[in-house]
C-alpha positions, 0 to 999 in steps of 0.5 A, spaced: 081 238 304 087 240 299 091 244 304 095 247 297 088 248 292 088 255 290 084 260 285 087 260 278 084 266 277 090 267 271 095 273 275 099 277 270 106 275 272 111 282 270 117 281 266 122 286 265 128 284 262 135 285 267 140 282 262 141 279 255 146 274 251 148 269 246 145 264 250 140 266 254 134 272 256 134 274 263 128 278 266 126 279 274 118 277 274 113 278 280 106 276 280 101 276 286 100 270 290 093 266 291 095 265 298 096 273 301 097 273 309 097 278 313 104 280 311 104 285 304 111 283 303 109 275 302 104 277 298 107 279 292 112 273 289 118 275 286 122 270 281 127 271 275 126 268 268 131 265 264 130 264 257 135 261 253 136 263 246 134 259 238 129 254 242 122 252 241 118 248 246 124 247 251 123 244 257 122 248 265 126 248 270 123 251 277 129 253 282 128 253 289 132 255 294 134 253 301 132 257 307 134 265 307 138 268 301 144 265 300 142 259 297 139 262 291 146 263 288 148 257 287 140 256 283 143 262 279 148 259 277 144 252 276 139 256 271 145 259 267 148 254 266 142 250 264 139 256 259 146 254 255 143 248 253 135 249 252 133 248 259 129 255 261 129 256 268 125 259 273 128 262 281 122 263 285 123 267 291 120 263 297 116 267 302 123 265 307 126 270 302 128 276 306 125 280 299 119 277 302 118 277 309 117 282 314 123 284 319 119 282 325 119 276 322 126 275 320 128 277 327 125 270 330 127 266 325 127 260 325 123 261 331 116 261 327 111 259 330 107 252 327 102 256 323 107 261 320 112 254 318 105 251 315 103 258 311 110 259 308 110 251 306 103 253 303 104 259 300 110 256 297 108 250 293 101 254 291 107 259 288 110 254 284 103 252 282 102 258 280 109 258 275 106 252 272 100 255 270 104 260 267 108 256 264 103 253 260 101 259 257 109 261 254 108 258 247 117 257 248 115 253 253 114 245 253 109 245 258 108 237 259 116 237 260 116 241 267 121 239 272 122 242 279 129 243 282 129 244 290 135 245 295 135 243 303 127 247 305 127 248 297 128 240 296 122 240 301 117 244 298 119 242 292 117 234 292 111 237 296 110 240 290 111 234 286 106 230 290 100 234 289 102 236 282 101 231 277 104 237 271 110 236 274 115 231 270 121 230 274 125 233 281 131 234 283 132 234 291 138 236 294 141 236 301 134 233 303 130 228 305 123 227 309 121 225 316 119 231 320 121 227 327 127 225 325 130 231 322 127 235 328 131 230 334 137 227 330 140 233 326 146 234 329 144 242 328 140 245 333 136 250 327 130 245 327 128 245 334 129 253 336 123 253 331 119 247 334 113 248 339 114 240 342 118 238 346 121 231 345 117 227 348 111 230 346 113 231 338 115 222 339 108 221 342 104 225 336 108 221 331 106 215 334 099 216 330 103 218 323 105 211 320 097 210 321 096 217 318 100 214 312 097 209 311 091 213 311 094 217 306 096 212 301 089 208 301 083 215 301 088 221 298 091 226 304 085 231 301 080 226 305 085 225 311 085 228 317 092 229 320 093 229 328 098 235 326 099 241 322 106 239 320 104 232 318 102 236 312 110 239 311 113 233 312 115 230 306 114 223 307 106 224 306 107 225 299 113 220 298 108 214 296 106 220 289 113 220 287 114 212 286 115 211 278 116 219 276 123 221 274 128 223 280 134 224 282 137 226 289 144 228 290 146 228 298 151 231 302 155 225 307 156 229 312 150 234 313 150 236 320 142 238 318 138 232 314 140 226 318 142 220 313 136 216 315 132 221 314 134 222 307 134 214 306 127 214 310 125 219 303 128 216 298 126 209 300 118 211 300 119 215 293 120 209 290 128 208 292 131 213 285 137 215 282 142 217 289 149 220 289 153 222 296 158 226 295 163 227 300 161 235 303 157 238 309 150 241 307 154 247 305 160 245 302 156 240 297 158 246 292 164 245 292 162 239 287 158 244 283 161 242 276 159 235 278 152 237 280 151 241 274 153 236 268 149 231 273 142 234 273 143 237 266 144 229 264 137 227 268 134 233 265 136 230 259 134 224 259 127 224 261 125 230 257 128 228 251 132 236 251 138 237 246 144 239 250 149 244 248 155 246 248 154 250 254 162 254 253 
């Protein structure tokens, strides 16, 4: 069973538009979900759409953010500064997104109980599915020249998203990596295991079964895999064997107390071992090198789809 199929019943997506330049159109979007819970906030997706100015079949950009709000600033700017040079960029707002989540919910985070964390993780790449078949439908876009860019969760969410989803032609990953085990016990913050209903020795004896559940998975499809655990479904170890041989580019922090070293070399090794850089920061303060990010991902856009960069003054 695919966790993250859906009913393609062609959703009308709303755009109104929120600003206008040179360079770039700008509209806020929504659309319903194919996924709905029981939560209404959750049910209605919310993103912003930036079309940049004077190009036919430009390439997409599908921009995710990290756990919360405050890493959709650094999308916004990403998705400006990428609209310059013929890039569109869609900013989808994840189900983890105060705009989309119900206060109750809210006031427990990150203390989700394991089927809140799975639905979020489903909704959210059968949301960014959903961009997809919209996209394909935009005569401005390029819908073979589709790429997903994730931060932290978002980077998460994002190559799930890539593993299961054959339209999308190259990802970015930043602050992430894979390995739900490893990431749960050696993160030097406290954040994951507040959310995890496991204890230690528990979560390491059901892990004991994943590498089995891998193999199983790289050999019949993880549609025809059984796993021991939900949360085998959200790690993204299950899909990295789907990204082997497809462009992608890491950028990771040396000093992230969230997503332990090896579990961002434990990911990239499984996907095919890609472009990597470290930059010398924390989770958080890898913006500090937004100058550096920006040009280096617009360079990785450029190269694998073949877009024309431009001035981006």
């Amino acid at each position: 069973m695919n966790s993250f199929s859906y009913s393609n019943n062609d959703p009308h997506f709303n755009l109104n538009l929120k600003k206008s330049t040179k360079k770039w159109v700008h509209y806020t979007v929504d659309f319903p979900t194919a996924h709905p819970t029981q939560h209404e906030e959750n049910n209605t997706a919310r993103g912003e759409y930036f079309q940049p100015r004077g190009v036919d079949n430009a390439p997409l950009a599908i921009l995710l953010h990290g756990m919360g709000d405050y890493s959709v600033t650094p999308c916004k700017f990403l998705a400006r500064a990428l609209a310059k040079r013929g890039i569109a960029c869609f900013i989808l707002y994840l189900v983890f997104h105060s705009s989309r989540m119900p206060q109750t919910v809210q006031n427990r985070l990150p203390n989700l109980t394991s089927e809140e964390w799975f639905e979020g993780y489903r909704i959210s790449v059968i949301d960014v599915r959903q961009v997809i078949d919209w996209a394909n439908d935009k005569a401005e876009i390029n819908h073979e020249q589709i790429a997903v860019i994730g931060i932290s969760l978002g980077g998460f969410i994002s190559s799930i998203a890539m593993g299961v989803d054959e339209r999308i032609g190259a990802g970015v990953f930043l602050v992430t990596g894979g390995n739900a085990e490893v990431i749960t016990w050696k993160s030097r913050a406290n954040n994951f295991r507040k959310g995890d209903h496991c204890t230690e020795e528990e979560c390491h004896r059901i892990h004991e079964y994943y590498p089995q559940y891998l193999a199983d998975v790289i050999e019949k499809g993880f549609e025809n895999v059984i796993p021991l655990k939900q949360c085998f479904l959200t790690d993204t170890m299950t899909f990295a064997h789907c990204l082997q041989k497809r462009p992608i580019l890491m950028i990771n922090a040396r000093w992230d107390k969230y997503i332990p070293k090896q579990a961002t070399l434990e990911f990239w090794e499984a996907s095919g071992k890609p472009d990597i850089s470290w930059f010398p920061a924390t989770h958080i303060t890898i913006w500090l090198w937004y100058p550096f990010i920006s040009r280096k991902i617009a360079a990785f856009l450029n190269q694998n789809f073949g877009a024309v960069i431009k001035d981006s003054a």
